[in-house]
Structures are given as structure tokens and as C-alpha cells.
C-alpha positions as CSV (number, residue, x, y, z in Angstrom):
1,X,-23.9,-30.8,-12.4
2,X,-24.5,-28.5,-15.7
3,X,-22.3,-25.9,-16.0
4,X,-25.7,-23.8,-15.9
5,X,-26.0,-24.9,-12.4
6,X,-22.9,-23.2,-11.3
7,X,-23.4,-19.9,-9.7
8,X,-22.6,-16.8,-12.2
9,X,-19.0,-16.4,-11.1
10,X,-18.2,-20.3,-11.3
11,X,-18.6,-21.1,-14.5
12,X,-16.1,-23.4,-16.1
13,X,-15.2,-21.5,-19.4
14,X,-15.6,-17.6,-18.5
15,X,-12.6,-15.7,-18.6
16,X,-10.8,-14.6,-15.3
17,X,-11.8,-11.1,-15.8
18,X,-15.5,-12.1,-16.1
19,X,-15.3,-14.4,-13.1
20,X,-13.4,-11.4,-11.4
21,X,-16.1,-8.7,-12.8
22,X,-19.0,-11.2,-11.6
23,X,-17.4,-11.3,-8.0
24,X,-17.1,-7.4,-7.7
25,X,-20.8,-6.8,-9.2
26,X,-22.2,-9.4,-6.1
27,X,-20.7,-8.1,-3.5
28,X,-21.1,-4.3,-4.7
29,X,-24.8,-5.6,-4.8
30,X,-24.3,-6.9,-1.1
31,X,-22.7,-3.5,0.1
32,X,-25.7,-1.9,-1.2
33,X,-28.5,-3.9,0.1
34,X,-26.3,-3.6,3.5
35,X,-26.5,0.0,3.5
36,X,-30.0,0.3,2.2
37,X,-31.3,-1.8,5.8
38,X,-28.8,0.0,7.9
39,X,-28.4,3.5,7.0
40,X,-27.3,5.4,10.2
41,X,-24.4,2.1,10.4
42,X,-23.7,3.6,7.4
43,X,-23.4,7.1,8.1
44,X,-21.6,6.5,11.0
45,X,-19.5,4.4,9.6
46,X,-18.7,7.0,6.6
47,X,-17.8,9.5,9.1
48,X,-15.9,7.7,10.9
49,X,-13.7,6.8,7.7
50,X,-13.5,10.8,6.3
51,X,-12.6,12.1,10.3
52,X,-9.6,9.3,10.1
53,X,-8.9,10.3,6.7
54,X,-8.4,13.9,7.5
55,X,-6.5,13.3,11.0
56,X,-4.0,11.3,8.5
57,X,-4.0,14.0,6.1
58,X,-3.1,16.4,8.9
59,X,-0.8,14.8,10.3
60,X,1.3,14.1,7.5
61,X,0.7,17.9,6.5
62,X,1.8,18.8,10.1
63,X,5.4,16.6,9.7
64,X,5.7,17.5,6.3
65,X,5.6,21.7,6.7
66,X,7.9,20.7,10.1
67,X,10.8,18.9,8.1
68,X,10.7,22.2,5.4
69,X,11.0,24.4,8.8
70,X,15.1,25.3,9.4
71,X,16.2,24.6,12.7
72,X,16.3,26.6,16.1
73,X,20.2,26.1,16.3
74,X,20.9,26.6,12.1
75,X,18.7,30.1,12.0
76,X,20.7,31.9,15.1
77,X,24.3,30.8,14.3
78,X,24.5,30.8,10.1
């Protein structure tokens, strides 16, 4: 087997970063083709993602503005 043979991201003497570069560009090309056939997976899938991002976000809004408040007890009796 010629090192030609070999598929892009196996080659003997490329550099770690190119074998690394070659593996992102496939599978970015995969993702792509995978979203092209499938679009309303996609969107849902998007969706789904951004409404779990922003329940995060708002949650950890929600504890963060609740450990600045002072408490019950501290406000009445200082």
C-alpha cells in the first residue's frame, strides 16, 4: 500500500495538525450534507439546543440575582 492509497487524513508524513485539520474538514463536510437531506431534523434540533441554552442561561441568571439579594432575617433586624 502507497502512501497515496491512504485516505487524506492517514498519511504517513503529514503533520498532526494537518491530519487533525483533514479530520475536522470531513466531518464538517458530513454535518453538512446531513443537514442538507434532513432539514426540519435540523431545525428542530437547533431549537431544541438554543431553548436549553437559554433555560441554562436563566437559570443561572435566576440563582445568580438570588445570591446578590440580602436576606429576609439580615434586612429587618440590622
Amino acid at each position: 500500500m502507497t502512501n497515496l492509497d491512504l485516505p487524506e487524513g492517514h498519511r504517513e508524513h503529514e503533520s498532526t495538525a494537518t491530519k487533525a485539520a483533514n479530520l475536522v474538514r470531513s466531518e464538517a463536510t458530513a454535518v453538512r450534507q446531513t443537514a442538507a437531506e434532513h432539514p426540519s431534523s435540523t431545525l428542530l434540533l437547533l431549537g431544541l439546543v438554543g431553548l436549553a441554552g437559554f433555560l441554562i442561561g436563566h437559570g443561572v441568571g435566576y440563582r445568580k440575582a438570588e445570591s446578590d439579594h440580602i436576606p429576609t432575617f439580615r434586612r429587618f433586624w440590622s
